[in-house]
N, C-alpha and C positions, 0 to 999 in steps of 0.2 A: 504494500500500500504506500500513497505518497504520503511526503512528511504534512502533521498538521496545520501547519502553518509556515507559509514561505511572505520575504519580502519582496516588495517588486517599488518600482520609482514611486507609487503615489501611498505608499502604505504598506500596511498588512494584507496579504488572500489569503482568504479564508477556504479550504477545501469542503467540499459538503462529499456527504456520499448519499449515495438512493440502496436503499436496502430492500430488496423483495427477498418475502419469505419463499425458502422452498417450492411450495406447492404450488403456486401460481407462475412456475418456471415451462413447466410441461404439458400446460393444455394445449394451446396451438401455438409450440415452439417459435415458427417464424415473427410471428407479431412480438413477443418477448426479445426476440433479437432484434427489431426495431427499435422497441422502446427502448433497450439497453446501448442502445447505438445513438439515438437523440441525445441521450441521458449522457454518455462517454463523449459522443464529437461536438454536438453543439452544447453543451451545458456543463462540460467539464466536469460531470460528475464520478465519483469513483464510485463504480459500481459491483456492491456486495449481495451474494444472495445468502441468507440467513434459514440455516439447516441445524439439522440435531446431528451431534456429533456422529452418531452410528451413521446418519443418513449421511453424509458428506460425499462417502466416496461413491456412493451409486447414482449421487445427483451428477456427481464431477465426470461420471462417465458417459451417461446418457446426455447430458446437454455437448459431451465431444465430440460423442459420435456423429450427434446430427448434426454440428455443425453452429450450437449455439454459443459458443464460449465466447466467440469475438470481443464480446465489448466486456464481459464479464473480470475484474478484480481479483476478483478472492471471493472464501466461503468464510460465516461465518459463524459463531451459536449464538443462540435466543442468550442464553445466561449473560453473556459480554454486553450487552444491552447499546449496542452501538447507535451513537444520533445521527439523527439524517433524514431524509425524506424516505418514507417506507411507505412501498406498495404491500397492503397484508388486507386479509382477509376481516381480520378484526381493529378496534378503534382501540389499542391497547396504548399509542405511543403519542406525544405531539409530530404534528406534520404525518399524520398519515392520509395516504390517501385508501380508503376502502374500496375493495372490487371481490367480487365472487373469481373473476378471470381476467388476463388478456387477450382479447380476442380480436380478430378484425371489427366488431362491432364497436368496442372501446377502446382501442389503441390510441388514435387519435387524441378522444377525449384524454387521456391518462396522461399522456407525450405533454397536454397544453395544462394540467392541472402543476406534471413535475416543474415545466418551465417558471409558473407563478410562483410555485414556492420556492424554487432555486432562485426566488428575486428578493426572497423574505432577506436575506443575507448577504 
């Protein structure tokens, strides 16, 4: 992962990361790879997907296989409680955004909620 905080001419940046849980990694891959790719090139985000240790390495294999790691960071655990804009199923964190899925139905929408909140900071 990048360091927390680098200087640049007019200040401090600040890094954010987009955290999606797990489970909303493997509904319909390709859209996940979008989002993770808005999230990575235009928004500079470091993007984490948040698993259970046990699950790690089955996640890390299946999204290789097909082709979804591109924009992907690192994995990471629920315990670490990492901050950032989190795609999750549930409203357990600030900055979450909720979704059942990433799908072609809501990809779009999701891409334009990350960018607001990637403004909050």
């Amino acid at each position: 992962m990048k360091k927390l905080l680098t200087w640049s001419i007019f200040g401090v940046k600040h890094y954010m990361n987009l955290v999606v849980v797990s489970n909303l990694t493997c509904n319909e891959g390709l859209f996940f790879r979008y989002v993770t790719m808005i999230s990575k090139e235009e928004l500079e985000l470091d993007v984490l997907v948040e698993a259970k240790q046990e699950e790690i390495d089955a996640y890390y294999k299946t999204l290789r296989s097909k082709g979804w790691m591109d924009f992907v960071d690192d994995f990471v655990e629920p315990e670490w409680k990492i901050e950032g804009i989190r795609l999750d199923t549930e409203l357990n964190y600030p900055m979450t955004i909720k979704t059942s899925s990433i799908s072609c139905e809501n990809a779009l929408n999701l891409t334009g909620q990350i960018k607001s909140l990637s403004k909050v900071f």
